[in-house]
RODO-2510 file (C-alpha; in nm, 4 decimals, decimal comma):
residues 415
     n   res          X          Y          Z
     1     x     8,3725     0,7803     9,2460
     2     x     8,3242     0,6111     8,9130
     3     x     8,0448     0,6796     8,6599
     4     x     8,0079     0,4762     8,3232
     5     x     7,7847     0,5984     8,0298
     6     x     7,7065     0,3510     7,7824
     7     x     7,6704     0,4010     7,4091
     8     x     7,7075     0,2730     7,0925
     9     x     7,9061     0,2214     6,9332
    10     x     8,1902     0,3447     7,2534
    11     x     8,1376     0,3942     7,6239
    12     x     8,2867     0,6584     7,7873
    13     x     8,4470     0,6269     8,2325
    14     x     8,4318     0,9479     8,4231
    15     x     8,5636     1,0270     8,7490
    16     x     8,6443     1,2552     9,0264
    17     x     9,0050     1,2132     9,2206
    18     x     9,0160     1,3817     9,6122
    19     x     9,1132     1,6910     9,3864
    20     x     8,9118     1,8701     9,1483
    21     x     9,0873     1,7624     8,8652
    22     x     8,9084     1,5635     8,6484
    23     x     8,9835     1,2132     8,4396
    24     x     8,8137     1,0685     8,1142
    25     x     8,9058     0,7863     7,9104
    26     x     8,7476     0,7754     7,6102
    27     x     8,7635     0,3865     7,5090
    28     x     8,5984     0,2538     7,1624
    29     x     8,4827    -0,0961     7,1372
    30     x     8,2793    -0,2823     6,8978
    31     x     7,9927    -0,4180     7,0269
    32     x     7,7090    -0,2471     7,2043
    33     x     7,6413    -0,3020     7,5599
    34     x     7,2774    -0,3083     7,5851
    35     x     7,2647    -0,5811     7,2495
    36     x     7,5745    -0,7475     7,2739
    37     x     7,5218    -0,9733     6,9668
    38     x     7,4581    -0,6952     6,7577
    39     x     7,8244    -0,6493     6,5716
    40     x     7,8227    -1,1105     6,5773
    41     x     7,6405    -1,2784     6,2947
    42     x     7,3334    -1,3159     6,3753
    43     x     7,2661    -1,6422     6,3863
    44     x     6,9155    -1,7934     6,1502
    45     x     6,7002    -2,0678     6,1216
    46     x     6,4668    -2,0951     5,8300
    47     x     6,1507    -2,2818     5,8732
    48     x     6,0178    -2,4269     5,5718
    49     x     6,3335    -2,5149     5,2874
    50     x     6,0889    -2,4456     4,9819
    51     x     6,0923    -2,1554     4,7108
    52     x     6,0758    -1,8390     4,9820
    53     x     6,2916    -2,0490     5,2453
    54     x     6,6027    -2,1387     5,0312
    55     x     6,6101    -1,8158     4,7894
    56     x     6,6672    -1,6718     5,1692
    57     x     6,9341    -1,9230     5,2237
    58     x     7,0841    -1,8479     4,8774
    59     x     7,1180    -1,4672     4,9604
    60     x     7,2686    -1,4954     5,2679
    61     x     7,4873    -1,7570     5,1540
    62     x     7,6163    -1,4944     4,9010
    63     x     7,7859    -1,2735     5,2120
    64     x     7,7509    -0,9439     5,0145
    65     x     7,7179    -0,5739     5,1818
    66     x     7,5397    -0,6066     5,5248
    67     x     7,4652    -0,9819     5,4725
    68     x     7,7916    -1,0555     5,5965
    69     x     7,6703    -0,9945     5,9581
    70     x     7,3718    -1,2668     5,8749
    71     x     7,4349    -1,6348     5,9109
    72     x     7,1921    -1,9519     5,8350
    73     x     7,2539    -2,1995     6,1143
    74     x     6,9513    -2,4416     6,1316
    75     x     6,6924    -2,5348     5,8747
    76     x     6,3292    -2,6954     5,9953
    77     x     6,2226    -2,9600     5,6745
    78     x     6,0691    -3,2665     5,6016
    79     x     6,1624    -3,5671     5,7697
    80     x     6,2827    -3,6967     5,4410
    81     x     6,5010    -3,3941     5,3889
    82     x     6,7033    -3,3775     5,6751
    83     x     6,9854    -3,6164     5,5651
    84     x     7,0473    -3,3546     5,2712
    85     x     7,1776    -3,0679     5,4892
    86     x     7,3847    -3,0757     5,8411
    87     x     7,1916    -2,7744     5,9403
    88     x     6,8595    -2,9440     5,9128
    89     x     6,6013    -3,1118     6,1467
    90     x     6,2399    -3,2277     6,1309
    91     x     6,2229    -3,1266     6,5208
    92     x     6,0573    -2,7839     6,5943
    93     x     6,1562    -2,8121     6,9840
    94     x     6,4872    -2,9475     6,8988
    95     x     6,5574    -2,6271     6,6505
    96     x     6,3992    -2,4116     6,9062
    97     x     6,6328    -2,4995     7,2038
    98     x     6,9391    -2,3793     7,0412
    99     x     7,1120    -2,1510     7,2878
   100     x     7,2795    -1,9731     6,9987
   101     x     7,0117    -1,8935     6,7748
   102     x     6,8686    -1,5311     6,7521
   103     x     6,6210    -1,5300     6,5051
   104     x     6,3848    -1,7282     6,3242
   105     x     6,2180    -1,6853     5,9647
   106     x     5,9246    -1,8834     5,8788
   107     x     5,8053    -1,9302     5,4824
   108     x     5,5903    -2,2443     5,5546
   109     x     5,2896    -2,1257     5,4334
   110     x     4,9824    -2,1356     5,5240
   111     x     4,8473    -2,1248     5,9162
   112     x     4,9013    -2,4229     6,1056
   113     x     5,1660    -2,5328     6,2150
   114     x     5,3380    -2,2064     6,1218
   115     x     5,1118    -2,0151     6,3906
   116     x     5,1998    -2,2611     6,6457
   117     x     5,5669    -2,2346     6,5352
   118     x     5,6114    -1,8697     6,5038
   119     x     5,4338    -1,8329     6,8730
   120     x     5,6836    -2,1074     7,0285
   121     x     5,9703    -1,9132     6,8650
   122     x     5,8404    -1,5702     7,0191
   123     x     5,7744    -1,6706     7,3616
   124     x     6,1682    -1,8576     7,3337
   125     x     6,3076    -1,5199     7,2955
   126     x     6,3561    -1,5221     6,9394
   127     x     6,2938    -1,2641     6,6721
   128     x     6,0238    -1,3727     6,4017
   129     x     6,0429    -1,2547     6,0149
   130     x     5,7790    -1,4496     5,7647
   131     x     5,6590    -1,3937     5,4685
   132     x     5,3262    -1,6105     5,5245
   133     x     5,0017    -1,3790     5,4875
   134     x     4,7382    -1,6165     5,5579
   135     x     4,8608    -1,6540     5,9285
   136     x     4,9938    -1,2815     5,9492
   137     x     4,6117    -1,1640     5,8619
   138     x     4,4709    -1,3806     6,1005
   139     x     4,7062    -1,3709     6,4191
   140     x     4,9072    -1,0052     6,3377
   141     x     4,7475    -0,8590     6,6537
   142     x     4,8818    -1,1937     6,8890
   143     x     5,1960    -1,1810     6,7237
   144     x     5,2862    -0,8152     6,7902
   145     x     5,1313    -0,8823     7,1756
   146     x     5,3881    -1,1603     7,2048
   147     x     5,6633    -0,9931     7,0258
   148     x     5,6391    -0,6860     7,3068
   149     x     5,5715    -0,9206     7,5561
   150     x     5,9222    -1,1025     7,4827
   151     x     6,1217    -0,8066     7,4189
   152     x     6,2012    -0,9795     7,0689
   153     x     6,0584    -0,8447     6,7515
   154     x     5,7771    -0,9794     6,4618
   155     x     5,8366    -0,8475     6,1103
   156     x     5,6422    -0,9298     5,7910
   157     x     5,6896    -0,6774     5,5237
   158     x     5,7429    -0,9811     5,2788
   159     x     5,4198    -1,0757     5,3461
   160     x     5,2559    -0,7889     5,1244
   161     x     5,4188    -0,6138     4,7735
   162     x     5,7040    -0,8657     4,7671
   163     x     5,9994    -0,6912     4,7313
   164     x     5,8704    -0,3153     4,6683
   165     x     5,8835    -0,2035     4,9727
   166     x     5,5616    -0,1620     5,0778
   167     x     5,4660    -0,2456     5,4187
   168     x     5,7884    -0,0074     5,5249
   169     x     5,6789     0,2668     5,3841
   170     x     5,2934     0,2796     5,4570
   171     x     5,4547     0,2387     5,8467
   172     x     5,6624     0,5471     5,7510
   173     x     5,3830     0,8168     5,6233
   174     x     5,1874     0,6740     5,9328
   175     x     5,4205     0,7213     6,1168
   176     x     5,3447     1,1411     6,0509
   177     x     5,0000     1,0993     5,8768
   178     x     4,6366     0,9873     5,9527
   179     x     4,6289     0,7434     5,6186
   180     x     4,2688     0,7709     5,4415
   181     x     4,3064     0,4720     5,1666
   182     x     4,5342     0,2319     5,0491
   183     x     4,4621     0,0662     4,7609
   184     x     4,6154    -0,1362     4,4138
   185     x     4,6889    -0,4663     4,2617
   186     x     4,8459    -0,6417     4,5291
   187     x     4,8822    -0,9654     4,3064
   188     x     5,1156    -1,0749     4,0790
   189     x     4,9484    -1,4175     3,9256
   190     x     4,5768    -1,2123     3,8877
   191     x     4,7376    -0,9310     3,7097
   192     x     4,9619    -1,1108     3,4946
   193     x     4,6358    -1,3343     3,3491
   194     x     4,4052    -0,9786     3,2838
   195     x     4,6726    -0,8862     3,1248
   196     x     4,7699    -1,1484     2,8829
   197     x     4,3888    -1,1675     2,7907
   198     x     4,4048    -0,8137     2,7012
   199     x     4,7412    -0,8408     2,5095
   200     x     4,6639    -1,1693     2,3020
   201     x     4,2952    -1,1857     2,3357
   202     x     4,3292    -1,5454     2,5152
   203     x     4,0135    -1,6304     2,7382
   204     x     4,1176    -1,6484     3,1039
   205     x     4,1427    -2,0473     3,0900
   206     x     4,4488    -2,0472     2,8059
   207     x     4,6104    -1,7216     3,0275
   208     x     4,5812    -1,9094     3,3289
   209     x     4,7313    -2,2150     3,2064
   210     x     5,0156    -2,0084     3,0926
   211     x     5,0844    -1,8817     3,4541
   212     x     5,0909    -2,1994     3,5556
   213     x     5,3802    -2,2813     3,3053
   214     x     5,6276    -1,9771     3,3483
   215     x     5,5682    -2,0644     3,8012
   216     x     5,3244    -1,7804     3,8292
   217     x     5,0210    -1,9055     3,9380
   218     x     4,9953    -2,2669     4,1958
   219     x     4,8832    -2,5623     4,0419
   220     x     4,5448    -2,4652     4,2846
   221     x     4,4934    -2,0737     4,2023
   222     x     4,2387    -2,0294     4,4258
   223     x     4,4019    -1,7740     4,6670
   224     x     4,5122    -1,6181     4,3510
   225     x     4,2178    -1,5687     4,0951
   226     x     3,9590    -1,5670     4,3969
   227     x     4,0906    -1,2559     4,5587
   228     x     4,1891    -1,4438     4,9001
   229     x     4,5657    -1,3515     4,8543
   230     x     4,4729    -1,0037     4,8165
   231     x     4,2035    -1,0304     5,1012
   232     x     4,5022    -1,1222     5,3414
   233     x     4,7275    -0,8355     5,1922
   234     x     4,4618    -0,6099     5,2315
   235     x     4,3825    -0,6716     5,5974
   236     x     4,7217    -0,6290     5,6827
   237     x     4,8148    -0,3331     5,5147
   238     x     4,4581    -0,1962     5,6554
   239     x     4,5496    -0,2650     5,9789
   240     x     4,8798    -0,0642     5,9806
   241     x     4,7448     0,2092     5,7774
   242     x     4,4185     0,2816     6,0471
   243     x     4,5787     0,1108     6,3663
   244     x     4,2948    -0,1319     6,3242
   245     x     4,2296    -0,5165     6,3763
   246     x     4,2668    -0,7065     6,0304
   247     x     3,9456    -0,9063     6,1199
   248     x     3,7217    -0,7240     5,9620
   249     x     3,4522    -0,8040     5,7308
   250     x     3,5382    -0,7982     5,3539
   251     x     3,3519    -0,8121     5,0538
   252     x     3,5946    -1,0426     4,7933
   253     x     3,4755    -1,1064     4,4317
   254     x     3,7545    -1,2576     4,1995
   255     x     3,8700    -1,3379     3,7982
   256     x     3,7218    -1,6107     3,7762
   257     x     3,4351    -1,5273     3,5432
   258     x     3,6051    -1,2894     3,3794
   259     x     3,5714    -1,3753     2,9824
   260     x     3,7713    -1,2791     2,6898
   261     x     3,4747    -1,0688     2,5610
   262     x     3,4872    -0,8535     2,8985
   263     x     3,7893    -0,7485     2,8362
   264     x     3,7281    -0,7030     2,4524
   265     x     3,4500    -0,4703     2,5644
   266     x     3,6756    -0,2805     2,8004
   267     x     3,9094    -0,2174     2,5729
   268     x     3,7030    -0,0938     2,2785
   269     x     3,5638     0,1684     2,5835
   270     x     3,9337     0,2490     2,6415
   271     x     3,9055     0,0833     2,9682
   272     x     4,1184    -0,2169     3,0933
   273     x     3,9769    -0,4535     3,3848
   274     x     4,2259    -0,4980     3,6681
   275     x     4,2043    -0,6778     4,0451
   276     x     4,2166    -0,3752     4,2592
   277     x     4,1951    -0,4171     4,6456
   278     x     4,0605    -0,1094     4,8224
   279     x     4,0028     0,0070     5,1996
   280     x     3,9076     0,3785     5,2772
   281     x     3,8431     0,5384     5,6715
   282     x     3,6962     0,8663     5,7191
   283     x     3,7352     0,9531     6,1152
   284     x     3,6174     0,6082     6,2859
   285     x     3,4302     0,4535     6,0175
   286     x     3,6090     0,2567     5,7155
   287     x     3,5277    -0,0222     5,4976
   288     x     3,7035    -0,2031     5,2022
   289     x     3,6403    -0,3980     4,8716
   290     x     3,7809    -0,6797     4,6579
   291     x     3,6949    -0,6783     4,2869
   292     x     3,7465    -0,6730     3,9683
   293     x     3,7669    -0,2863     3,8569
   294     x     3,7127    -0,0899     3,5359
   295     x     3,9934     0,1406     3,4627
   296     x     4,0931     0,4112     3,2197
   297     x     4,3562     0,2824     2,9760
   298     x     4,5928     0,5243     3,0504
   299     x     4,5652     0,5024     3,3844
   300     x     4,8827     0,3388     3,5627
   301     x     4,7124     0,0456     3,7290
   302     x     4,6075    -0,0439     3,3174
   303     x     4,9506     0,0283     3,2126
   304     x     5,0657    -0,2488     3,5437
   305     x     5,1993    -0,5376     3,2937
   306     x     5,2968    -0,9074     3,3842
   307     x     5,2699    -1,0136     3,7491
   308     x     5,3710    -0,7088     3,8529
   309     x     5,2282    -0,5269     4,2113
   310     x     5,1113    -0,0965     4,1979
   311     x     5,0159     0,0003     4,5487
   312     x     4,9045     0,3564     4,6724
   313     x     4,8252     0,5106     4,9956
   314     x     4,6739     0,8946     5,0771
   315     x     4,8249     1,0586     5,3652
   316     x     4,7264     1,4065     5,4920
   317     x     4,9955     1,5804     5,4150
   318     x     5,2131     1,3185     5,2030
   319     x     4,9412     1,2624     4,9717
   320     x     4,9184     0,9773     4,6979
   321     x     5,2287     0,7804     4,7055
   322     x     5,2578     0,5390     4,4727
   323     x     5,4758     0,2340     4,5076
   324     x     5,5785    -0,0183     4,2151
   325     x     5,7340    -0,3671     4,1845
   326     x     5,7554    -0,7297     4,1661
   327     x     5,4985    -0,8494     4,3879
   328     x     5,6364    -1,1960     4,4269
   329     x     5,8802    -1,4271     4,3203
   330     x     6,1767    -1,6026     4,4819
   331     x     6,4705    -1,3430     4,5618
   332     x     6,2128    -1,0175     4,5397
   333     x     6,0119    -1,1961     4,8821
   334     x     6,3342    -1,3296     5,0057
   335     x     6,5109    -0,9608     4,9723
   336     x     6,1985    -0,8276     5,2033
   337     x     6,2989    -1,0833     5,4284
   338     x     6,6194    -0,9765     5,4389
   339     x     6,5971    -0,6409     5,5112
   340     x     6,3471    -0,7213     5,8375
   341     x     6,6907    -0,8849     5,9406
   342     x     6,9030    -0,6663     5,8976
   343     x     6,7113    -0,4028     6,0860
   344     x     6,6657    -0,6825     6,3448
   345     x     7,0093    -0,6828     6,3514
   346     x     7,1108    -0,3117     6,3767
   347     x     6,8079    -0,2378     6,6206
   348     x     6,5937    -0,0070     6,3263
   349     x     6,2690     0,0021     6,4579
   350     x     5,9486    -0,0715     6,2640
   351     x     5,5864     0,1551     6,3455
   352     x     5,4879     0,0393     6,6926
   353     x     5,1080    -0,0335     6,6528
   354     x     4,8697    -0,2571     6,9144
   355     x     4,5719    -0,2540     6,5976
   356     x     4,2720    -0,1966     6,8680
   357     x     4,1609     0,1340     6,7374
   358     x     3,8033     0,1340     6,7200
   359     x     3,6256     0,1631     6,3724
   360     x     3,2824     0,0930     6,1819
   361     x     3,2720    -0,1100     5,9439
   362     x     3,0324     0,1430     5,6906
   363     x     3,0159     0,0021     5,3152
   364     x     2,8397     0,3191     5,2553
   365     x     3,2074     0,4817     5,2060
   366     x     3,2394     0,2718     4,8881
   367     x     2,8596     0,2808     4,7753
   368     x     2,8856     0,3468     4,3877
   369     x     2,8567     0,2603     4,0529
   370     x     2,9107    -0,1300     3,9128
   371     x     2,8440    -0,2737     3,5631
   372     x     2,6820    -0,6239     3,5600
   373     x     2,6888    -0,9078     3,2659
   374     x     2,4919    -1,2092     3,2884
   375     x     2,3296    -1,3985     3,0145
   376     x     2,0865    -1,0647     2,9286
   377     x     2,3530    -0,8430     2,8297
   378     x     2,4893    -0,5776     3,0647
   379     x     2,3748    -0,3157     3,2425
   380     x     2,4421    -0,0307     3,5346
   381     x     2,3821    -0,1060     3,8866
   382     x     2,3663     0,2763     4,0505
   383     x     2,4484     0,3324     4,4602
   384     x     2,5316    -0,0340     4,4960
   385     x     2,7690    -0,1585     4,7673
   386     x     3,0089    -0,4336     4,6929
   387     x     2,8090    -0,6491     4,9779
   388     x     2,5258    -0,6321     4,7674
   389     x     2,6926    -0,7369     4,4371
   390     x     2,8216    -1,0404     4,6208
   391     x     2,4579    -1,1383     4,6703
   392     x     2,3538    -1,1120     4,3609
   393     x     2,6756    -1,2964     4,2213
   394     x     2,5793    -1,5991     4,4642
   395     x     2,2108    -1,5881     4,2978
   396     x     2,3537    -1,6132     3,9718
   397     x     2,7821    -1,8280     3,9128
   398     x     2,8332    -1,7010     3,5581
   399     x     2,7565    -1,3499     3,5885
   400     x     3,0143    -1,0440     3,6238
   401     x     3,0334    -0,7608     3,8200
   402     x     3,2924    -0,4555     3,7606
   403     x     3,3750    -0,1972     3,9913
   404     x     3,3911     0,1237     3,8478
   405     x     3,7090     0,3499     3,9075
   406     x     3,6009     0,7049     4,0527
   407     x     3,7322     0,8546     3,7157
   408     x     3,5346     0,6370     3,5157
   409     x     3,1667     0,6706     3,3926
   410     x     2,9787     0,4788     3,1452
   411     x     2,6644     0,6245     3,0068
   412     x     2,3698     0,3751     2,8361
   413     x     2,4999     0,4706     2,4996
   414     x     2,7793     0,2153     2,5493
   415     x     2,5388    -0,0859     2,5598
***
């Protein structure tokens, strides 16, 4: 009687003759039974042909090291586009129906249609990598349920600290670790503006303008000088690091009143003023901040230049890692991308998490010290949580509010 083990990459027949001697034929192949396409190119369709979507298609294209087993088949564009490129349609369900594709990366943007999309691809079978944040924070938990649900899998480390890696290595010391904080400048355009104004003294108008020119910042900077990029990058990461829904609630104060004399003043305090995004969790309570955040000048985060991303996590037995890179840009987001693919491809699992531990919200974890300017002059705000500096900035559009860094104090003297 015949047995067969399967394996990969070589399966091996065993079996018993009438006598007790015993047969085995070793025989190597190249493909693995249980995921048969896993030695073919996998086949790709990209939706959304922009920056993210093409600097994919450009890598790829290049068929060097393990790209080679990745292939771009079908492109989802404009309707006006689709004339340009064979691959291309404006047809979601056309796309969609392909018998041969096997995975799917979305860089649309934003969350509708892409949330629609990326659902219709899941529940088709197909493996999901994006890079889109805003619909990541929102829908990670209904992703990941459909993702199990298909058998398929949803990846999105591009969607936070570009091409560091980050997302793959906060899974990794959780993996071992109960995580305690996670925090950093998770974006590019934000830092790149505090720190031109603290390099050439320009107010944040004349740096902003000049993100805008060398592709840094959107022609609406919004999600960039008003925290709400960070705000998604922050749930997500928060959400892997405590096993936690993303929707929680999350006090968000941005750049935008930041003034050429703030940073002046920080630096003549040997301070610098950077966006820092925070989240801490002590046993089943947590909470987490967005804001503008005095910091020693020699401290790395100061020393963060350009549009560049410095993430850190605490572990409990890893303790502070630190993690630097571009944050964003063309081929950095489209590498992330890529490597989600490739471990598609060659079955490397990511962290299984189903985010529904439960945890209170407490913004006494972060309660502490702030320094306010409005049109009196400064002062210290003692024991104040970000919540209530968000009031008071809503009271009052052309005031400031830093955060202080634990290792920072200011006394009245510096007034």
């Amino acid at each position: 009687m015949g047995e067969i083990f399967s394996g990969q990459p070589s399966f091996h027949l065993q079996w018993h003759t009438g006598y007790d001697n015993l047969f085995s034929i070793q025989i190597q192949v190249f493909i693995d039974l249980k995921h048969k396409k896993s030695r073919i190119a996998m086949k790709i369709a990209i939706l959304g042909y922009g920056t993210i979507g093409s600097g994919v298609d450009k890598i790829i294209s290049s068929q060097t090291n393990q790209t080679k087993t990745l292939t771009v088949t079908r492109l989802l564009t404009r309707p006006a586009d689709v004339a340009v490129d064979p691959r291309a349609t404006s047809d979601i369900a056309e796309l969609l129906a392909d018998p041969d594709l096997d995975a799917v990366v979305e860089t649309m943007g934003g969350i509708e249609p892409a949330h629609t999309y990326i659902m219709q691809a899941l529940n088709a079978g197909l493996h999901v990598v994006t890079a889109n944040k805003a619909v990541v924070a929102r829908y990670l938990r209904e992703f990941s349920e459909a993702a199990a649900a298909n058998q398929v899998h949803f990846y999105y480390e591009a969607t936070t600290g570009g091409g560091i890696p980050w997302l793959k290595n906060l899974e990794n010391a959780a993996r071992v670790d109960d995580v305690s904080s996670v925090s950093g400048i998770f974006n590019g355009t934000s830092n790149y503006i505090l720190d031109q104004m603290s390099k050439t003294g320009a107010d944040f108008e004349d740096a902003l303008a000049q993100a805008q020119a060398l592709g840094y910042a959107e022609k609406d900077p919004t999600a960039d000088v008003d925290g709400i990029d960070v705000a998604n990058k922050l749930r997500i990461s928060s959400a892997i690091a405590y096993n936690a829904s993303p929707d929680f609630a999350l006090p968000t104060i941005g750049i935008r009143h930041v003034t050429a004399a703030d940073i002046k003043w920080a630096d003549d305090h040997d301070l610098a003023i950077r966006l820092i995004g925070s989240s801490v969790r002590d046993h089943h309570r947590f909470t987490a901040v967005i804001a503008p955040t005095l910091v020693p000048k020699h401290s790395l985060e100061a020393n963060c230049p350009d549009n560049f991303n410095l993430i850190r996590l605490v572990g409990d037995t890893i303790g502070e890692l630190q993690f630097f890179g571009q944050g964003a840009g063309q081929l950095p987001t489209a590498h992330a991308i890529i490597q989600d693919l490739l471990d598609i491809d060659q079955n490397v699992p990511h962290l299984s998490r189903h985010f529904n531990r439960d945890l209170f919200n407490d913004a006494e974890l972060m309660r502490g010290t702030w320094l306010w300017r409005d049109a009196e002059g400064w002062q210290t705000l003692e024991n104040t949580t970000a919540g209530e500096i968000s009031v008071r900035l809503a009271r009052d559009s052309q005031a400031s509010a830093y955060r202080l860094a634990s290792e920072v104090s200011i006394d009245d003297d510096s007034f």
